[in-house]
N, C-alpha and C positions, 0 to 999 in steps of 0.2 A: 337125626337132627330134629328139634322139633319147630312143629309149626307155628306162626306167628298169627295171634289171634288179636285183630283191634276193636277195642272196643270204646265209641267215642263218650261224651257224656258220663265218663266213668265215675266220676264224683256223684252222682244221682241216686233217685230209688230204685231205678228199675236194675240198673248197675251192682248197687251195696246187696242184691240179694244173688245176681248173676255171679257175679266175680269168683266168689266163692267154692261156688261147683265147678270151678274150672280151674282154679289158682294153684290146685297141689296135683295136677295132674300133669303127669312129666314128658307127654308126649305133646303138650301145650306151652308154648312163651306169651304172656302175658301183653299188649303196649293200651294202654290206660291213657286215653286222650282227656284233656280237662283244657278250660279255657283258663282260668283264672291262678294265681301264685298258691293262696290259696287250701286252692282244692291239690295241686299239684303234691303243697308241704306234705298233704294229708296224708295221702293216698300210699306216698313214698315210705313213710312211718308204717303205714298200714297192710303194705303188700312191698315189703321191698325185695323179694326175688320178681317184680313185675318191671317193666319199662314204663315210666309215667313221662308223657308230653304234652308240652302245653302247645296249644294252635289255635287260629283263627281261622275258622273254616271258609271266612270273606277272601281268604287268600288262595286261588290252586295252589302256588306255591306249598302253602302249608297242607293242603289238602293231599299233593304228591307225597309231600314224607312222610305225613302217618301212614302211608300205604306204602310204602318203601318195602320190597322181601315181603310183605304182609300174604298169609295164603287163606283168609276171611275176613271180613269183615264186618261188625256187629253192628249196623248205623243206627244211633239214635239222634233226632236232627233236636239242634237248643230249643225248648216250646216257647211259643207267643212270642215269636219276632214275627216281622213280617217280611223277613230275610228266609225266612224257614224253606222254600222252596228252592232259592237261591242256593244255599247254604248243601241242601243233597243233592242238586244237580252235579254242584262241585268236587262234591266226593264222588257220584258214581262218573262221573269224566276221568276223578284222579283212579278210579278205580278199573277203567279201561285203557286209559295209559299205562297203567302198571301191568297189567294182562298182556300186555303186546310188546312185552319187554324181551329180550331175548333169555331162555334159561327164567319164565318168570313162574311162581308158586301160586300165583292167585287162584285158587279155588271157586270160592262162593263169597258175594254179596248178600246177610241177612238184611232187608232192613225192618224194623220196630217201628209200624206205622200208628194207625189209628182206627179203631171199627166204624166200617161206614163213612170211609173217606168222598163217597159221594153228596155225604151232607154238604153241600156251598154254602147254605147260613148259616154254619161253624168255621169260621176261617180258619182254626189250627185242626182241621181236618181238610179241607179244600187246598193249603196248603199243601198237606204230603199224597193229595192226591195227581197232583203233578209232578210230583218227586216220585210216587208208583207208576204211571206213565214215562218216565222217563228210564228207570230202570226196565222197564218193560221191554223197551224197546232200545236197550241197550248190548243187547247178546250176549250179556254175561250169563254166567249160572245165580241165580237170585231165589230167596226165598223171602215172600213179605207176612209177617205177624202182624196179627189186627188187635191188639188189646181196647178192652172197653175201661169204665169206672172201672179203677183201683178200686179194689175193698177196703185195702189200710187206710183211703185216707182219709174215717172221721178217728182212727183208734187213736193217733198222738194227744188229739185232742181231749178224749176222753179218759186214757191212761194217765194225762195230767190234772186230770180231775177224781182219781181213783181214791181219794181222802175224804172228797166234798161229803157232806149228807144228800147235797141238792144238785147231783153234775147237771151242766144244761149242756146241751149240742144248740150252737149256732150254723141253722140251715140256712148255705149260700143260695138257695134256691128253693121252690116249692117241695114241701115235704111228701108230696102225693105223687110225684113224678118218680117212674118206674126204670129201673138199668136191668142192665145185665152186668154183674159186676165180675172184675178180673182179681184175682190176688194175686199181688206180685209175687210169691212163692208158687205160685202155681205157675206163672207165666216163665217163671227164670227155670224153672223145671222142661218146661216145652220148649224154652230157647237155647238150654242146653243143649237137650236133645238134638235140635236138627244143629247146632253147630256139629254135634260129636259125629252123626248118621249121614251128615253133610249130603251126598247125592241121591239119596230116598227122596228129598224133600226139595231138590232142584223144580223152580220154576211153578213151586206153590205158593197159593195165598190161603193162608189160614185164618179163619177169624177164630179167636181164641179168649173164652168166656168162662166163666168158675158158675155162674149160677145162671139159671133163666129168669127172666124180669121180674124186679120186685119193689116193693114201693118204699125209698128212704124211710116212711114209718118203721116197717116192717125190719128195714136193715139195721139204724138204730137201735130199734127196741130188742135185737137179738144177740148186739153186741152189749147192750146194756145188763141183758140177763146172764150173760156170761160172764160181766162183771160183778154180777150181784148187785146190780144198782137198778132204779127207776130212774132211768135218763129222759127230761125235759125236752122236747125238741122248741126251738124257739127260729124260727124265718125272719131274717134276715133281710132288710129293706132293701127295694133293686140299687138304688146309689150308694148306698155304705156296701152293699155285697158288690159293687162291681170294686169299690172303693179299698175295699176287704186283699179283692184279688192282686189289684195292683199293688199294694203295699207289699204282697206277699212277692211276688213276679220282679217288679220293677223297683224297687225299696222303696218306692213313694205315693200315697191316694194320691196328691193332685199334678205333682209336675212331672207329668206322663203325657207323651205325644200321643195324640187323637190316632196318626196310625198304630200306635201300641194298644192305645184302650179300645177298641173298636173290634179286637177280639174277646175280652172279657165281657163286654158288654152284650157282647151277641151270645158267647157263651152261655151267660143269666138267664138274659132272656129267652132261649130258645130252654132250657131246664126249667124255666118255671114253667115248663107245658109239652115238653116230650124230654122222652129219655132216648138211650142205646140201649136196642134190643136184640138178642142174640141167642144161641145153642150152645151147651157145654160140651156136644157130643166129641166133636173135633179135640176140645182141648183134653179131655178125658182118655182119648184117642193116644194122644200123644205119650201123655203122661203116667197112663195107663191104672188110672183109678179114677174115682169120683171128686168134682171140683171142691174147694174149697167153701165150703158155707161161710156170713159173716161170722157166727157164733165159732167155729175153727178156727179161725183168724184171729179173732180175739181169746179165743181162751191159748195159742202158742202165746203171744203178748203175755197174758196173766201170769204162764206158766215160771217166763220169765223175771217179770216184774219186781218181786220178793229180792231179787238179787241184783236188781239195780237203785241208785241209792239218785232217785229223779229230786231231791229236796237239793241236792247240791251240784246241781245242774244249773246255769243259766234261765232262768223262766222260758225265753222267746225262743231256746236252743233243745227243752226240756223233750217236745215228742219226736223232734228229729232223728234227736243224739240217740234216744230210747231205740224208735225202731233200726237203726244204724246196729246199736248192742245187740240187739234179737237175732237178726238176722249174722252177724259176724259170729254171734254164738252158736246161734241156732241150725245151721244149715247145714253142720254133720251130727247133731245131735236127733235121737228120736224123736224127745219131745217137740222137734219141729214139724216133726213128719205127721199128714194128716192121724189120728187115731181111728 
């Protein structure tokens, strides 16, 4: 029979690259937790040998049934509420209730946290760092992934500007400020993994990086050369870029509750003068080669590119929808695979 694998936030980035590695594998049942109708419609078009549920994680209630028979689970908690802690306590509770079921399958708790959850001046880190305390000290079998900066996410932006003569990148923050960046391909490769190897990886934290720190010039400029372009960087004022964010987060710059905004604004501000710094060694470990560089990243994108037709796309839908194709393509094809 096979096991039943939850994975919440399924409608997401970190998700549309994960799913895939896992979705034709038959000793695997799929259940795709999403909040919204939606994402629900989608997802069900998208993966229909999968189970798609919609829930609100404010509810145990609902938090019990996605865990229902469940023997893993993938937690990715909703970003920048400020319910965030609230929200995996609830699951890892539903997730101990279900362990003490009689005749119960529960295996392993992943959760998908954040690097350097001891930041407290980053509240959607300080957040899941009480949600890692709590799993901790929950006696389940648990593994916690620490991803940093995404790599992908200036490429939508810049893939929709793959025509321009003049692409600009609009920097939400200081361009001199250094990450360690994660690609999500890289990352959904490692989170496979310890789903598939499950009790190797009982009761570790991984911090899990594709490069060692580099400076947004640097990252830009090397996604840009893989484009074949001279891409512009231009900075981003701190209230239009906090302005930026919420619009993107919460669908609106101003009618955002101060406890909603009061993450993004710390966010900014704390980027315009450090970054996430980290080691690829682990994640290389895992995955068993060399991380991801921006220039990798960006040239699977290009590789793709030519055969998606982004002019008849939605504008505000154009780099989403893009990297959603890539990855739905790309994730048994070579050309995804590092070269």
């Amino acid at each position: 029979m096979s096991e039943l694998i939850v994975l919440t936030c399924a409608s997401g980035k970190q998700c549309s690259h994960l799913i895939p590695l896992l979705y034709d594998q038959s000793k695997y049942k799929l259940r795709l937790v999403v909040n919204s109708t939606a994402s629900s419609e989608r997802l069900q078009k998208q993966y229909p040998k999968a189970e798609v549920v919609q829930a609100n994680l404010d509810f145990p209630q609902d938090c019990a049934r996605i865990l229902e028979g469940a023997t893993v689970i993938y937690y990715i908690g909703p970003p920048f509420t400020w319910k965030e802690t609230y929200y995996g306590t609830n699951v890892v509770d539903a997730a101990v209730s279900e362990s003490k079921k009689p005749g119960s399958k529960f295996a392993h708790f992943v959760f998908s946290s954040v690097l350097h959850p001891e930041l407290t001046k980053l509240l959607n880190h300080d957040r899941k760092r009480y949600v890692e305390e709590h799993l901790t000290e929950s006696m389940l079998p648990y593994t916690i992934l620490q991803p940093s900066h995404f790599t992908d996410n200036a490429i939508g932006q810049l893939i929709a500007q793959k025509d321009a003569d003049h692409p600009v990148f609009k920097a939400p923050h200081s361009a001199q400020t250094a990450f360690s960046f994660t690609s999500l391909h890289d990352y959904a490769e490692a989170s496979a993994k310890v789903i598939q190897e499950r009790s190797k990886h009982f009761y570790a934290t991984y911090q899990l990086v594709s490069t060692l720190p580099i400076k947004y010039t640097e990252y830009i400029k090397s996604i840009g050369d893989a484009m074949g372009k001279d891409v512009e960087i231009q900075e981003v004022p701190y209230e239009q870029s906090v302005g930026n964010f919420c619009e993107r987060m919460f669908g609106s710059r101003d009618d955002v509750s101060q406890t909603l905004r009061d993450g993004p604004e710390r966010l900014v501000l704390y980027y315009n003068h450090r970054g996430l710094y980290s080691n690829p060694n682990i994640l290389e470990w895992l995955i068993g080669r060399t991380g991801s560089s921006p220039a990798d990243v960006a040239k699977r994108y290009s590789a793709f590119q030519n055969s998606v037709n982004l002019s008849s796309l939605p504008r505000g839908l154009q780099p989403q929808l893009f990297e959603m194709a890539v990855c739905r393509a790309g994730c048994n094809s070579n050309f995804l695979k590092r070269r």
